[in-house]
matplotlib code that plots the C-alpha trace (Angstrom):
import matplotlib.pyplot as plt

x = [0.0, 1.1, 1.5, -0.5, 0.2, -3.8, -3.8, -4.3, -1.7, 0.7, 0.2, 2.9, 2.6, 2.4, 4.2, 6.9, 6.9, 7.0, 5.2, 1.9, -0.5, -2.8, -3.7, -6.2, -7.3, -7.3, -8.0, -7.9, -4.5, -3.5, -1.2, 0.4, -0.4, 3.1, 2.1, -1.5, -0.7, 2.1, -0.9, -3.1, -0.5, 0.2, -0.7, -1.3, 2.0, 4.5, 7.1, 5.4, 2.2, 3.2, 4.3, 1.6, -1.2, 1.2, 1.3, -2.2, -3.9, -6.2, -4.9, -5.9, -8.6, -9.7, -13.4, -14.9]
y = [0.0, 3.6, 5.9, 8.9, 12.9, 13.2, 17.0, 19.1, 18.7, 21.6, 23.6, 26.5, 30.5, 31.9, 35.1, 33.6, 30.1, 28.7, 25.3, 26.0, 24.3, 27.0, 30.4, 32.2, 31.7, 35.0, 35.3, 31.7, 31.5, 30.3, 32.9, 32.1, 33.7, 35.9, 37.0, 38.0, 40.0, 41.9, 42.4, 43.7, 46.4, 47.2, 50.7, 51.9, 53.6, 50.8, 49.8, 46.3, 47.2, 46.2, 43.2, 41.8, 43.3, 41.1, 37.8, 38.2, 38.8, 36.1, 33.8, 33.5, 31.4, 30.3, 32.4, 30.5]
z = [0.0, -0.7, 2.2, 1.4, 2.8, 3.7, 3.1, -0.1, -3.0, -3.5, -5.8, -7.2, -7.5, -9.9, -9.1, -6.7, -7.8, -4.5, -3.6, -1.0, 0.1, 0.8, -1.5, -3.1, -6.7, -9.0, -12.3, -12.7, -11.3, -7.5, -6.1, -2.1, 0.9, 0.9, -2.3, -1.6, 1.0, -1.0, -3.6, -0.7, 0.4, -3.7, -4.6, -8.7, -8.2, -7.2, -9.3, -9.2, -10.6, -13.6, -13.1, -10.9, -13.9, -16.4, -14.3, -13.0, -16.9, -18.4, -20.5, -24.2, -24.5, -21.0, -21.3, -24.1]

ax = plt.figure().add_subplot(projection="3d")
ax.plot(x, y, z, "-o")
ax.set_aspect("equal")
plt.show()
């Protein structure tokens, strides 16, 4: 028999690329908790803005 972990599978940021087991989902893509709360304290005039518009955009072709 194969020992399994029991608890969620880990799944990988998409802005960091860390491994976490827990996130939030936005724009159909899971970001981690470190990240979320940078995005929470991210104001329109932060260098990162940017950044976090480009890596948080939909993908082509995921509304159809």
């Amino acid at each position: 028999m194969i020992p399994r972990s029991g608890g969620k599978r880990m799944r990988v940021c998409r802005a960091c690329g860390r491994k976490y087991k827990r996130g939030i989902r936005l724009s159909s893509k899971f970001v981690c908790v470190w990240c979320e709360q940078s995005l929470i304290q991210l104001k329109a005039d932060d260098q990162d803005y940017d950044r976090w518009m480009y890596l948080l955009k939909p993908e082509s072709g995921s509304y159809k």
